[in-house]
C-alpha positions as CSV (number, residue, x, y, z in Angstrom):
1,X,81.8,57.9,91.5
2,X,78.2,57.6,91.9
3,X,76.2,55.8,89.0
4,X,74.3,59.5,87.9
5,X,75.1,61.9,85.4
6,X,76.0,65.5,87.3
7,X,76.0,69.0,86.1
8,X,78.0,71.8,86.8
9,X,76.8,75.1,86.4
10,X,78.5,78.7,87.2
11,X,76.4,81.7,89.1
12,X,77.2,85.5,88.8
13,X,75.9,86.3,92.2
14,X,75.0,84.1,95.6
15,X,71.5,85.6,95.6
16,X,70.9,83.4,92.2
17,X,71.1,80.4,94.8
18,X,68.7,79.8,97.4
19,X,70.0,80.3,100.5
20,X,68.4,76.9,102.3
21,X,69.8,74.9,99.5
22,X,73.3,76.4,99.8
23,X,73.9,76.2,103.5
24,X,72.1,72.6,103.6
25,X,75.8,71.7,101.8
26,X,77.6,74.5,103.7
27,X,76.4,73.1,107.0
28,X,76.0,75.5,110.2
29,X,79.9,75.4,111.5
30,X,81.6,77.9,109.6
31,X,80.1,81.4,109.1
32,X,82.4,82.1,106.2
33,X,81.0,80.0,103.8
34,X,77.2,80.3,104.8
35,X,74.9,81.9,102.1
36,X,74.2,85.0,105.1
37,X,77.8,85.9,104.8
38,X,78.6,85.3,101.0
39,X,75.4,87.5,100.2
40,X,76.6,90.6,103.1
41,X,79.9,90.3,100.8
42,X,78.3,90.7,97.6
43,X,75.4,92.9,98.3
44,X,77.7,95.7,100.3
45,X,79.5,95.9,97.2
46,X,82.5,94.3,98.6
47,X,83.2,91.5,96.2
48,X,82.3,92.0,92.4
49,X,83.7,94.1,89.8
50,X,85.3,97.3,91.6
51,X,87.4,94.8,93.9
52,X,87.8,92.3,90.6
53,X,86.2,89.3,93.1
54,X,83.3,88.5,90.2
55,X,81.6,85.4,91.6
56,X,81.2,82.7,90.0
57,X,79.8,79.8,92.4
58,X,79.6,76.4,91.3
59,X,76.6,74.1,91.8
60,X,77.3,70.6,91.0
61,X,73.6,68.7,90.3
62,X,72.3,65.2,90.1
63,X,70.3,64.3,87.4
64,X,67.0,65.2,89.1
65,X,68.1,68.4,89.3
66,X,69.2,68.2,93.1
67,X,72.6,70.1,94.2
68,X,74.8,67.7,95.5
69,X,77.8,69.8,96.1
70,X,78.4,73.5,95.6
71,X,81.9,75.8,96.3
72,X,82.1,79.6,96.5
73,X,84.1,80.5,93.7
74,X,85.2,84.1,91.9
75,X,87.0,85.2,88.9
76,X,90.0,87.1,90.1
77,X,92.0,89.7,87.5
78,X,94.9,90.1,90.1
79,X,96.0,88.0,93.3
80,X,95.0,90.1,96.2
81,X,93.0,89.5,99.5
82,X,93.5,86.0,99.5
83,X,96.6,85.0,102.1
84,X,97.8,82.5,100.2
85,X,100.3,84.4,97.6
86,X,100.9,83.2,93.9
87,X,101.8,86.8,92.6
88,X,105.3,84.7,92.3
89,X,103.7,82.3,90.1
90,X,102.0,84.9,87.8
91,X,105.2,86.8,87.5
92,X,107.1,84.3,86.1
93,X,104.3,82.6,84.0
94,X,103.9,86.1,81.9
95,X,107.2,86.8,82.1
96,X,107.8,83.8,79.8
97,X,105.1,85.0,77.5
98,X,102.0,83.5,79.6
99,X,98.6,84.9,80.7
100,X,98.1,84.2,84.8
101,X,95.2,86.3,85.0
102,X,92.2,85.5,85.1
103,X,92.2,82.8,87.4
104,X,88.9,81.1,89.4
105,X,89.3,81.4,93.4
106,X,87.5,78.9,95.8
107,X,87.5,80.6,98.9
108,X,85.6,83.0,101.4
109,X,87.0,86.7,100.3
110,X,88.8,88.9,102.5
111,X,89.0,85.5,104.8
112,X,92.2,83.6,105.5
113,X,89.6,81.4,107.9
114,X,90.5,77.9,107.2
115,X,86.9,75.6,106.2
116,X,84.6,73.7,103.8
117,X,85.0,74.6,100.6
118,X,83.5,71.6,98.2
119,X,80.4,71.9,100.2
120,X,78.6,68.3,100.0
121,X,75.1,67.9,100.5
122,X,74.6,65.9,103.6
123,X,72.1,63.7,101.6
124,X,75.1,62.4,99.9
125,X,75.6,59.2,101.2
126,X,79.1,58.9,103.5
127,X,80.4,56.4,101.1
128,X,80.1,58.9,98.4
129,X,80.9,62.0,99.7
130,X,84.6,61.4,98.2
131,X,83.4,60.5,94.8
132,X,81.5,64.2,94.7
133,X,84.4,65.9,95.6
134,X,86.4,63.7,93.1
135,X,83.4,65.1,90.8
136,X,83.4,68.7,91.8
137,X,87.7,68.9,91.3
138,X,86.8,67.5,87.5
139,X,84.2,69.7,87.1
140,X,86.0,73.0,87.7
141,X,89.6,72.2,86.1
142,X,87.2,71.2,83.3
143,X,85.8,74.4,83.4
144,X,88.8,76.3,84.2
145,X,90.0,74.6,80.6
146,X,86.8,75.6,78.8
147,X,86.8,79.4,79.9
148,X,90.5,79.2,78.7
149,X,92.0,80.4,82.1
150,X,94.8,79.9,83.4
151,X,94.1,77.8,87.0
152,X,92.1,76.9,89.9
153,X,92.8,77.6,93.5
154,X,90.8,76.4,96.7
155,X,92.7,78.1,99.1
156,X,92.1,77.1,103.1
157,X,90.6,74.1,102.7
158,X,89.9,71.2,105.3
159,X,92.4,68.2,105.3
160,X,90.4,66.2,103.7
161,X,88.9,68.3,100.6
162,X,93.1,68.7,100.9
163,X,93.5,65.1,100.2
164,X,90.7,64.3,97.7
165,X,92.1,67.1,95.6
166,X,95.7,65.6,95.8
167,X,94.2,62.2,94.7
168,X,92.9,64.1,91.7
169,X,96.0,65.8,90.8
170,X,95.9,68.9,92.0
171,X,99.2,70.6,93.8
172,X,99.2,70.4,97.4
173,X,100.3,73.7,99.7
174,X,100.8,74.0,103.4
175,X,100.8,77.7,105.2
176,X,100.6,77.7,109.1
177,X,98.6,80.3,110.8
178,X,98.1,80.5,115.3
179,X,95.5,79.0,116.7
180,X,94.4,78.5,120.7
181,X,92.9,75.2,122.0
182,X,90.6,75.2,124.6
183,X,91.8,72.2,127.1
184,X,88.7,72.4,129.0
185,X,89.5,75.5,130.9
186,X,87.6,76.8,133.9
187,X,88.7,80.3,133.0
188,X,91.5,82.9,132.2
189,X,93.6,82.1,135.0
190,X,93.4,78.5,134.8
191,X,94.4,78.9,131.4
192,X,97.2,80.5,132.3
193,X,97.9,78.4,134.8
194,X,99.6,76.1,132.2
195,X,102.4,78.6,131.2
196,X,106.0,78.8,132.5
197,X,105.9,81.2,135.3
198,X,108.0,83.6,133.3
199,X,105.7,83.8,130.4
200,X,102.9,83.9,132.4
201,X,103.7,87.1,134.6
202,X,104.6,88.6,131.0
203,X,100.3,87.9,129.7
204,X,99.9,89.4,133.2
205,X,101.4,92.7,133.1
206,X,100.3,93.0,129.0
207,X,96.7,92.8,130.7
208,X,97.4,94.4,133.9
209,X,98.8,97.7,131.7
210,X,96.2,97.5,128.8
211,X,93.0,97.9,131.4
212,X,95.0,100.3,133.6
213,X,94.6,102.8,130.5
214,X,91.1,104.0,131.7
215,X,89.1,102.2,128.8
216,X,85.4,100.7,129.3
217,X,85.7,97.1,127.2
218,X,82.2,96.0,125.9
219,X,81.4,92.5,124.0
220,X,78.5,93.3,122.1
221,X,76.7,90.4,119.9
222,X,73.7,91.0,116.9
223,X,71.3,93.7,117.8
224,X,73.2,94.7,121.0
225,X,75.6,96.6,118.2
226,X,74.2,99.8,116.8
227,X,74.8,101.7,113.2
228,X,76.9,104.2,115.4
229,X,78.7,101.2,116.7
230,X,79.7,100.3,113.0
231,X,80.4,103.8,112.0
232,X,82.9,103.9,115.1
233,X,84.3,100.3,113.6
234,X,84.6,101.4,110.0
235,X,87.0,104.0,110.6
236,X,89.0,101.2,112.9
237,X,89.2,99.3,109.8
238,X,90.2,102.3,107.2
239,X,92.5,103.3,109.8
240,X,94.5,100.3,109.8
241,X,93.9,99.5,106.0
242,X,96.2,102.6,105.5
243,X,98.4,102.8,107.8
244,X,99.5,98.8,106.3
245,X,99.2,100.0,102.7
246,X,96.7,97.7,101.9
247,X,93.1,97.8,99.8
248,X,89.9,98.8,101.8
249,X,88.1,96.0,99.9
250,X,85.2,96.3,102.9
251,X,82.8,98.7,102.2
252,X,80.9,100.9,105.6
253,X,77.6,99.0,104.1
254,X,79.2,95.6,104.6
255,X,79.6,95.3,108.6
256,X,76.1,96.6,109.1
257,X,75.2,94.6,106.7
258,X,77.2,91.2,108.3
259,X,75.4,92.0,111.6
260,X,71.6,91.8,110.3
261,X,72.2,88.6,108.3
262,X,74.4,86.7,110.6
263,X,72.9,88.3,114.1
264,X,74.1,86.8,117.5
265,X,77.0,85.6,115.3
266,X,79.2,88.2,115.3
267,X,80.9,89.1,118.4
268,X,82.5,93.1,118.4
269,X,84.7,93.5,121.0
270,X,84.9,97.2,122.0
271,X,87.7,99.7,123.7
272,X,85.7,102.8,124.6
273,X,87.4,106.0,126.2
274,X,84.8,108.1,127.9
275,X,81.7,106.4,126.0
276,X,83.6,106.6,122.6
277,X,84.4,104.0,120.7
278,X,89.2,104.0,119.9
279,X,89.4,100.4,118.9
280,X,87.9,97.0,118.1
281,X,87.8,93.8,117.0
282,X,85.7,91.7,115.3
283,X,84.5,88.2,115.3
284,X,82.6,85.5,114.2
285,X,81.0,82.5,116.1
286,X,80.8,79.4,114.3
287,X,79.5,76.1,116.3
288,X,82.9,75.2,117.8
289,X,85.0,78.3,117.3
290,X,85.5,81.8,117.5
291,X,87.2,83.4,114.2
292,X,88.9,86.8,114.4
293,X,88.8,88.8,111.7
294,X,89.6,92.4,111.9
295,X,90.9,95.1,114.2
296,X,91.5,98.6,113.9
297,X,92.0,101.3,116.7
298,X,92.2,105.5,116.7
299,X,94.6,105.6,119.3
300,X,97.8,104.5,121.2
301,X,97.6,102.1,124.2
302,X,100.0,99.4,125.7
303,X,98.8,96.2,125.0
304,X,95.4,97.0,124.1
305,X,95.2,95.1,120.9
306,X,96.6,91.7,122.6
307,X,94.0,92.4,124.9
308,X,90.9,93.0,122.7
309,X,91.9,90.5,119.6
310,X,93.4,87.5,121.7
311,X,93.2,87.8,125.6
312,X,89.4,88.6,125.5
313,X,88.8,86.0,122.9
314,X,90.1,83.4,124.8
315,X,87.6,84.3,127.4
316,X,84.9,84.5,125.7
317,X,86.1,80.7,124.1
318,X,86.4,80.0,127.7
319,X,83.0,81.3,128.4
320,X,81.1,79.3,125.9
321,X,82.5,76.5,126.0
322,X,84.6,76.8,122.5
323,X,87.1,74.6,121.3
324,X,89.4,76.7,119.9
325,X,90.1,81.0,118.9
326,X,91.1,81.3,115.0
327,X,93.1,84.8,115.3
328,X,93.6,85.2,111.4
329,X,96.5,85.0,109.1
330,X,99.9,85.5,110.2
331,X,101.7,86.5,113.7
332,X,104.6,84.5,115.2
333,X,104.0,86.9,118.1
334,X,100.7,85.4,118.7
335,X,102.9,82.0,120.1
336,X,103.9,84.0,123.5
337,X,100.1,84.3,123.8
338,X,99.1,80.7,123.6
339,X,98.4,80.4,120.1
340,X,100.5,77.6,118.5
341,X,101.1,76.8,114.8
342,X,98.6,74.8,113.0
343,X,99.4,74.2,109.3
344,X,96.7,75.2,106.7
345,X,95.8,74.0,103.3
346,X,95.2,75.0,99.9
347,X,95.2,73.3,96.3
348,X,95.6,74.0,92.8
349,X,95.1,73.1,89.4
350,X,96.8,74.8,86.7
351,X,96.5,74.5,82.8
352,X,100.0,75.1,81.5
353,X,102.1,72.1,81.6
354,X,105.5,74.2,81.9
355,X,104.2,76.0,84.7
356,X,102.5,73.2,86.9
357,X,105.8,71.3,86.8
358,X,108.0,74.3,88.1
359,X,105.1,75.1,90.6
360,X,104.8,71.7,91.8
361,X,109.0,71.7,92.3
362,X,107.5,74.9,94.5
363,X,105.1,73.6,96.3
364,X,107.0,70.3,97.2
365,X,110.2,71.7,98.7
366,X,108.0,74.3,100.3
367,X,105.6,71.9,101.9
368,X,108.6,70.0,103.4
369,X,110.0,74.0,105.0
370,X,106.8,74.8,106.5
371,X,106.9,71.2,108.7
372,X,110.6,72.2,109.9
373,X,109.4,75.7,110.5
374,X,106.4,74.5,112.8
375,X,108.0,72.4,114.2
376,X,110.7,74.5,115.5
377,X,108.2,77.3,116.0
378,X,106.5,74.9,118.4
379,X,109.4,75.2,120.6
380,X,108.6,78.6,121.5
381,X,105.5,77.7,123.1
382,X,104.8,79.2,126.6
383,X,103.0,76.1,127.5
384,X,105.0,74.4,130.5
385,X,107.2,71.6,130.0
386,X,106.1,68.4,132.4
387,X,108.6,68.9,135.3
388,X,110.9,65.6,136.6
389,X,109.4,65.0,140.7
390,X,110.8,67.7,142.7
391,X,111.5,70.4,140.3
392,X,109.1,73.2,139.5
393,X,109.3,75.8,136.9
């Protein structure tokens, strides 16, 4: 650990942070964790008390004052709109007379988007960018412990804020979400050129039937994407919020707002039916990827959200040059499409020793599941198999 004293110190709101001094440690990759994005959460009225995501970021500083780390972090009364699920854990803890709630959250809200989240300043030396993450996990399981509460969780971490908080004795999760990999692609079909042929005439005739439907599809990016634009996407969003019995935590302000602080970065892809707006999905563009986030549509047409949340992001990936498309949390289905499993990574430090011990039982034997289930997930891939010479597939 470097030879310095550090400070930790909590803030109720990202605007109590200036914003060049928070994304010099968030860096310019990953939207979700840049000041533009945390302050379009907060200042919508999407994360705070009527959502119970109170913010409490923590700024870890030398002793010149300087921020040498920082992590966006929120008090949370209840376990929901994170993707990585504990309500288990809370169950069982206040079923034997324990109190789960509340609990401090290091993440992105609303965002199962795997990235930084124990920001380090880049004036950090490399040799000691370890030892201030080693400092940051002390810092906040110390304050966890002084608030009296009952854990910590950095949820969708990178692997190696993964590993530095293993070393310092947090538990260890794995999830897996879908990801695609650009392989240096020349375009959509040459993409598809590396499925099986049966899989690839099945992405054909999804695309072939979803623009046979009579629909206009628009990428619009920053300015190009009007209020009416977001009216249009808001009721997407509602729309599909109820229909999955879930919490509009996303208020009409915030998307509106999203697109004035974060400009060319968010990429809307639009169905329209005659000049209306039936469906979208939205996206945003960090430095080597494109991140989907949320779709919602008025209407019923084959394919069409295949088509608008994964076969158009792929080309637009393709089109700029992107490494990879991030399509969210969840969907085996998105395998067929050329999204494989990638594991993901959380960690967590909880108070109780009772509960830790039957958590990390938990986490361990789950960790060692989600390896065997990628893995045989894998199999499914559409991806074509090297042929032995002479045989084709």
């Amino acid at each position: 650990m470097p030879e310095q004293s550090l400070s930790l110190s909590l803030h109720p709101a990202i605007g109590t942070i200036d914003a060049a001094e928070w994304d010099r440690c968030a860096g310019p990759d990953n939207p979700f964790v840049s000041h533009a994005f945390l302050s379009a959460v907060e200042d919508s009225g999407s994360a705070g008390s009527r959502t119970g995501w109170l913010p409490r970021h923590a700024v870890l500083r030398d002793d010149t004052g300087a921020i040498v780390a920082a992590a966006p972090m929120y008090a949370k009364s209840h376990s929901y709109g994170e993707y990585v699920f504990d309500h288990g854990w809370a169950a069982a803890f206040e079923r034997a007379g324990g109190q789960y709630y509340p609990k401090l959250q290091v993440a992105s809200p609303f965002s199962p988007v795997p990235g930084p989240r124990l920001l380090v300043s880049p004036a950090v030396p490399p040799a000691q960018q370890g030892a201030i993450m080693q400092a940051m996990a002390a810092a906040l399981s110390q304050a966890c412990g002084e608030l009296s509460l009952s854990s910590v969780h950095v949820t969708f971490c990178r692997p190696e804020e993964y590993e530095s908080l293993g070393q310092a004795g947090w538990l260890q999760r794995l999830g897996t979400q879908f990801h695609w990999e650009n392989a240096g692609y020349a375009s959509f079909d040459d993409f598809l050129a590396g499925f099986n042929s049966r899989k690839r005439k099945v992405v054909r005739r999804e695309r072939r039937d979803a623009n046979a439907c009579g629909l206009e599809f628009r990428t619009l990016r920053g300015a190009d994407i009007t209020r009416a634009h977001w009216k249009a996407f808001y009721r997407f969003y509602t729309s599909t919020v109820d229909r999955k019995w879930g919490s509009a935590y996303l208020t009409e302000r915030f998307f509106p707002l999203l697109s004035e602080r974060l400009g060319d970065r968010v990429v809307l892809m639009l169905a329209e039916d005659s000049g209306r707006p039936v469906a979208g999905a939205l996206n945003l563009l960090g430095s080597d990827a494109l991140y989907g986030r949320n779709w919602g549509c008025s209407g019923d047409w084959p394919f069409l959200h295949f088509e608008l949340c994964y076969y158009r992001a792929i080309e637009f990936a393709i089109e700029h040059g992107l490494a990879r498309v991030e399509a969210g949390a969840q969907g085996e289905h998105k395998i067929q499409r050329g999204y494989l499993p990638k594991p993901t990574y959380s960690a967590h430090w909880i108070a109780h020793p009772g509960l830790r011990r039957a958590v990390a039982d938990f986490v361990a034997e789950e960790r060692a599941a989600r390896l065997l289930e990628m893995q045989a997930l894998a199999e499914y891939s559409p991806y074509r198999q090297e042929a032995p010479a002479g045989e084709e597939d």
